[in-house]
C-alpha positions in Angstrom: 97.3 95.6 135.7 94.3 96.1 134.1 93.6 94.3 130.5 93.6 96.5 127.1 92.0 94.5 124.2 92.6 91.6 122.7 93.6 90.6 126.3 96.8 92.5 126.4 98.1 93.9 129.0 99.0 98.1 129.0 102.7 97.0 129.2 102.4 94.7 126.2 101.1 97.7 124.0 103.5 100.2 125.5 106.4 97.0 124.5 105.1 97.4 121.4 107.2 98.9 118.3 105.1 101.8 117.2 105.4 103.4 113.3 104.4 106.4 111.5 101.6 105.7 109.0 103.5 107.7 106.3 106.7 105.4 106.9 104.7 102.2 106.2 102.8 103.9 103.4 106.2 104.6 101.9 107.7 100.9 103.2 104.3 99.1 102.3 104.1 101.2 98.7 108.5 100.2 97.8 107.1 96.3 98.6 104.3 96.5 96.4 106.4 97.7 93.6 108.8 95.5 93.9 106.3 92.7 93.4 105.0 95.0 89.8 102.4 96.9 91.1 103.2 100.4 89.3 104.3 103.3 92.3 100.9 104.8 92.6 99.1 101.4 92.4 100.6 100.0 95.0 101.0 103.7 97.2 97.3 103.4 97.0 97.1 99.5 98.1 99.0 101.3 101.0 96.7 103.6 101.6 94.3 101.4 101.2 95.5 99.0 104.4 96.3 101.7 106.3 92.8 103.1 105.9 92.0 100.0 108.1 94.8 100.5 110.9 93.3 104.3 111.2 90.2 103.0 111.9 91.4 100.2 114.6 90.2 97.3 112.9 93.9 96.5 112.4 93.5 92.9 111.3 92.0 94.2 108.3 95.2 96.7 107.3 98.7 96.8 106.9 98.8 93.1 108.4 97.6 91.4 105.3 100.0 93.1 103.2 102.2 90.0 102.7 99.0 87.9 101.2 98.4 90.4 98.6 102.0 90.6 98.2 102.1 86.2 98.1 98.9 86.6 95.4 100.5 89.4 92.9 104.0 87.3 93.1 102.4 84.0 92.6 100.1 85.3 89.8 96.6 84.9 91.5 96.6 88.7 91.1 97.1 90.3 88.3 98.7 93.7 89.1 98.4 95.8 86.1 94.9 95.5 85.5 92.5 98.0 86.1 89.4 96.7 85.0 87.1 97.3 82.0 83.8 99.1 81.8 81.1 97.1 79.6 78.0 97.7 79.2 77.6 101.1 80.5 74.5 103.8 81.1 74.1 106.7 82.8 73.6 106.1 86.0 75.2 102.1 85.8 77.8 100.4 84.2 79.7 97.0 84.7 83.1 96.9 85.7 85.4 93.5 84.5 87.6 93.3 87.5 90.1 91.2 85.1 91.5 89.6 88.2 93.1 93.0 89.4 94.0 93.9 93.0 90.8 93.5 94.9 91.0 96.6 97.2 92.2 99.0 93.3 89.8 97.8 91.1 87.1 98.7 94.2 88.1 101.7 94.5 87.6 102.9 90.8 84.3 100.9 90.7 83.6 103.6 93.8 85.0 106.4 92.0 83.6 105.8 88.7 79.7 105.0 90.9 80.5 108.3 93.0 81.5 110.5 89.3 78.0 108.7 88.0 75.9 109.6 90.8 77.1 113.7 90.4 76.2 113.6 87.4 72.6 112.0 87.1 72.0 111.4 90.8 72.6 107.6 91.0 75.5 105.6 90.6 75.2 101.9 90.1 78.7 99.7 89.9 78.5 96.3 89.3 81.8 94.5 89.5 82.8 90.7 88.7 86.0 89.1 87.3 87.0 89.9 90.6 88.8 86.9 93.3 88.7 87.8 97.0 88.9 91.8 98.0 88.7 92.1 101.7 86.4 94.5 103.2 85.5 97.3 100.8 84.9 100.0 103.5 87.3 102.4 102.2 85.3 102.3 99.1 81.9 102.4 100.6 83.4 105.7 102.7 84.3 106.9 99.6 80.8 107.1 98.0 79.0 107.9 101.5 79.6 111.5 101.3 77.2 114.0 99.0 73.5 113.7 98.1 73.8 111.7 95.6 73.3 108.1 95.8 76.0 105.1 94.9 76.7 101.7 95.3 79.0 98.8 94.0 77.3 95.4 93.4 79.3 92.2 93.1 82.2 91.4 93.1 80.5 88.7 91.1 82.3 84.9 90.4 85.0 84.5 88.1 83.5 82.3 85.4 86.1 79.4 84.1 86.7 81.2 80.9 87.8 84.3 82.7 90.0 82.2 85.1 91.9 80.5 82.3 92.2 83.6 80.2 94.2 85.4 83.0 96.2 82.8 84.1 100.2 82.9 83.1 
């Protein structure tokens, strides 16, 4: 029988439980809230990992779900915040991470780089106060569409002082 990746055989992926992406948005987005993400924070943390599963790099998705689950509920994560904007300029800003869910606090650093970058034709994120994130390629696809130009920068190192001011 000839090998499919990840040196499985065809019969092992056809053994397989299969799911619709909508019913582990909806499974994946009840979890999150039940560990205090608000509904459409954690129905985009969903669609977030999912993002990943679309694009077959699977170890990257829904998978990891119970560590970001493991860091909201032990308090490594901190899942009401949404970051800060400092100093900001036209075309730049700083984003204060404030310990928020990696993959959220991305995507507005994206969104608010993208909304920069229509209006003066750059957008320039720089994000810290931020612990790990996993890949930010949803974010980065995100900004990769228009004429303008974007980009994120960081997420930079969570000074002491920061750490201890978000701890429980």
């Amino acid at each position: 029988m000839a090998r499919a990746r990840e040196g499985r055989t065809a019969a092992d992926d056809a053994s397989r439980p299969r799911f619709r992406l909508d019913d582990l948005r909806h499974l994946a987005a009840a979890l999150g809230a039940g560990v205090g993400l608000a509904p459409s924070r954690a129905a985009a943390l969903a669609t977030h990992l999912l993002w990943f599963d679309a694009a077959g790099a699977a170890s990257f998705g829904i998978a990891t779900l119970p560590d970001w689950l493991e860091r909201i509920a032990a308090r490594q994560v901190d899942p009401r915040a949404e970051g800060t904007i400092g100093l900001e300029r036209a075309g730049t800003a700083n984003l204060d991470g404030q310990n928020g869910v990696g993959p959220l606090i991305l995507a507005r650093a994206a969104s608010l780089a993208a909304e920069k970058a229509r209006d003066v034709g750059v957008g320039l994120v720089r994000v810290t106060g931020l612990g790990p994130t996993g890949p930010a390629a949803p974010a980065a696809a995100e900004i990769a569409i228009g004429p303008e130009a974007a980009a994120l920068i960081g997420p930079g190192p969570v000074s002491d002082t920061h750490h201890r001011a978000h701890q429980p």
